[in-house]
N, C-alpha and C positions, 0 to 999 in steps of 0.2 A: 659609485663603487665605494664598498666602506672603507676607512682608514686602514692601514694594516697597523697593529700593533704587539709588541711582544718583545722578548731578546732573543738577539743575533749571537751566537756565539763564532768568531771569526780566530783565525790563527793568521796574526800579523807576522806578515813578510819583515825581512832585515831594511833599513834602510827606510821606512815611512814612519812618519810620527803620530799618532794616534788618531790626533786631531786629521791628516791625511786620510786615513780610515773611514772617518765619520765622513769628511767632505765625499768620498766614492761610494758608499752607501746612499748617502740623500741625494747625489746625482743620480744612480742606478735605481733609488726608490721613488725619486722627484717628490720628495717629501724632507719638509725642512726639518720637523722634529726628531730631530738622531740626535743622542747622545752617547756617553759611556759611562762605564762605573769604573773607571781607576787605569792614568794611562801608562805605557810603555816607551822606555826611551827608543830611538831609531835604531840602534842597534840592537835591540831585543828583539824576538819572537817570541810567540804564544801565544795562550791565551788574552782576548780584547772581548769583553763584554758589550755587545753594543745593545743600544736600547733604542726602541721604535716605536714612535706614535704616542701614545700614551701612557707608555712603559717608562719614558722616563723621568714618572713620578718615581721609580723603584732605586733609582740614583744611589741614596739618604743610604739607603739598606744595604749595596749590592756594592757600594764603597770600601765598606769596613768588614769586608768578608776576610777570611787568613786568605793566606797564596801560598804557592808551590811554586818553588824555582828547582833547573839544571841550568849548571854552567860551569864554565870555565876561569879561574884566576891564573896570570903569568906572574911568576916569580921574578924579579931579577931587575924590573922597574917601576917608576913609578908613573904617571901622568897629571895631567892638571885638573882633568874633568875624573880620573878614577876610574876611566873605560879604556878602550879600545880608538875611542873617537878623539881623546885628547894629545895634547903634546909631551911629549916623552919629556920629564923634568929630570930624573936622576936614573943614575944603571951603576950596580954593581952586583959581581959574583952571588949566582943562588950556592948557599952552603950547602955541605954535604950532609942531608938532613933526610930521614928514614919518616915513611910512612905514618908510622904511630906518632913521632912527635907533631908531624903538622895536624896531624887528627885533634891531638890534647890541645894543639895553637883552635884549630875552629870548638869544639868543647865549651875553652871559656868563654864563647859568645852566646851558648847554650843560656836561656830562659830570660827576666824579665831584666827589660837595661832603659838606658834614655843613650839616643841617638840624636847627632848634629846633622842636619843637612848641608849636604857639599853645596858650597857654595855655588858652582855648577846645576843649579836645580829651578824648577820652576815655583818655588815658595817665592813667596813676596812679604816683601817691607817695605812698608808707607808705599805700598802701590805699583812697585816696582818688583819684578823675576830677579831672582838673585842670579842667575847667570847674564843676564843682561851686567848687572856691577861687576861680575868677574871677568867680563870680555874689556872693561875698562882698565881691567888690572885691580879693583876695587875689593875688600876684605870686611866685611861688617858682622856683628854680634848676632850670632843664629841661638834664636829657642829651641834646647834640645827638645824631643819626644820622645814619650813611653814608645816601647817597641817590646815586640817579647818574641825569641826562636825556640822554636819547641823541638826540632829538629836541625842539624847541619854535618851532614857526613860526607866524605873520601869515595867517590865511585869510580876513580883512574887516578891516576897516579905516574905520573912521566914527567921529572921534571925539566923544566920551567913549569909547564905545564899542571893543574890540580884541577880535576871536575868533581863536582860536588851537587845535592841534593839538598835544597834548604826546605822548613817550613816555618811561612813565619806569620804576622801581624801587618794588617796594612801599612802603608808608608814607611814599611823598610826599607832602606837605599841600601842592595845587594853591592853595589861599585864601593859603597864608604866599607861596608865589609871588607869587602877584596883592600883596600886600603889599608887597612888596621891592622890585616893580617900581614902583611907585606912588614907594615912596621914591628909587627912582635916578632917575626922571625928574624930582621934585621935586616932584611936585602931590598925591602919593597916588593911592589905586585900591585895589580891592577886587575881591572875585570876584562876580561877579552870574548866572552860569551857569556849572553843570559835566554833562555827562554822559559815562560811562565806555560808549568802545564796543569795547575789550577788553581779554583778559586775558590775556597769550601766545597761544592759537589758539583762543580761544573767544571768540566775535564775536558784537557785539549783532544783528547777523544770524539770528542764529541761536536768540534768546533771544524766549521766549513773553509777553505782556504780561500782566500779573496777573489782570486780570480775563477772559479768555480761558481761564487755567488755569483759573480760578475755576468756572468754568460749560464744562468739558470731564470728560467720562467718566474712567472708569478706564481702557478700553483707549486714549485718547487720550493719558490723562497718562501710560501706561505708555511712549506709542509718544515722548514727549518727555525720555524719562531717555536719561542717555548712560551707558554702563555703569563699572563702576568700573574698568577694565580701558581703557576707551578713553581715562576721563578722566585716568590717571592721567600725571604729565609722562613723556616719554621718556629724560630726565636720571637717573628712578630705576628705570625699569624693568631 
């Protein structure tokens, strides 16, 4: 039987790490070669690019695609890790603060900027994940990166509470957003929701739920690969 190859377009559940994903793919496809094009923290949903068999030659390209986020930022604290998953470091009072101003606070994050990675992150120095240093209580000198948001708007509004609509540039950390906002309005904030619903033209639309995959045939999950030909961008074709 021939290899199967192609991408998977999966909509990861809360709570698994990407790397998770791939392991229940290559057990359910009993094929080692899975990878992905760009992961998701555990607390995220969405869009997860996986790639099969051959496909993940397409890695290089399918990385450095823009994304689509919704989600949610709380007002009112802060954390360590910038999410939902970390320890509550500071709380004080969200101001009495109207729609339009927090719009003009996301605004100035609007187009091309260089971003820190939360130390919280899986970038490495001399070999080492920097949230591995940060569970030691450890702090070290991060290389910001080019980042660019072409989009970031207000789609509810309840505070604590802000849901919002981003588009952005690979390796944008949406949580160090939610952080910065927090500090320019003055109360703090964190991210308490993300889901990616795409990736250039691969839309959570489009994307199968895991446990669906899970419990679908071969000619099912063959009829769910996109070819590497389809998926590859048109910038390199």
């Amino acid at each position: 039987m021939k290899e199967l190859e192609g991408v998977l377009l999966i909509d990861k559940p809360i709570g698994l790490t990407s790397h998770d994903v791939v392991d229940r793919v290559r057990r359910k496809l009993k094929m080692k070669r899975i990878g992905h094009s760009g992961t998701l923290d555990p607390m995220a949903t969405g869009l997860l690019i996986i790639l099969v068999g051959k496909a993940t030659k397409l890695s290089q390209y399918l990385m450095s695609l823009d994304k689509a986020y919704q989600g949610t930022i709380t007002l009112g604290e802060t954390t360590n890790t910038y999410d939902a998953e970390g320890e509550v470091m500071t709380t004080k009072p969200v101001p009495d603060i109207a729609q339009t101003e927090v719009q003009e606070v996301l605004n100035t994050f609007v187009g091309d900027q260089y971003q820190t990675p939360p130390m919280f992150s899986a970038v490495k120095i001399d070999g080492q994940p920097l949230y591995k240093m940060a569970r030691k209580g450890k702090e070290v000198e991060r290389e910001p990166r080019f980042i660019r948001i072409s989009r970031f708007d207000i789609t509810r509004f309840a505070l604590p509470e802000v849901d919002f609509s981003l588009d952005c540039t690979k390796g944008t950390y949406v949580r160090s957003l939610a952080n910065d906002i927090g500090e320019k309005i003055g109360c703090g904030a964190y991210l308490s929701a993300l889901r990616r619903s795409a990736s250039d033209r691969f839309s959570i639309d489009d994307a199968t739920s895991l446990d669906i995959f899970e419990n679908s045939g071969p000619d099912e999950i063959a009829a769910m690969l996109i070819s590497k030909k389809d998926a590859m961008p048109s910038t390199v074709l």
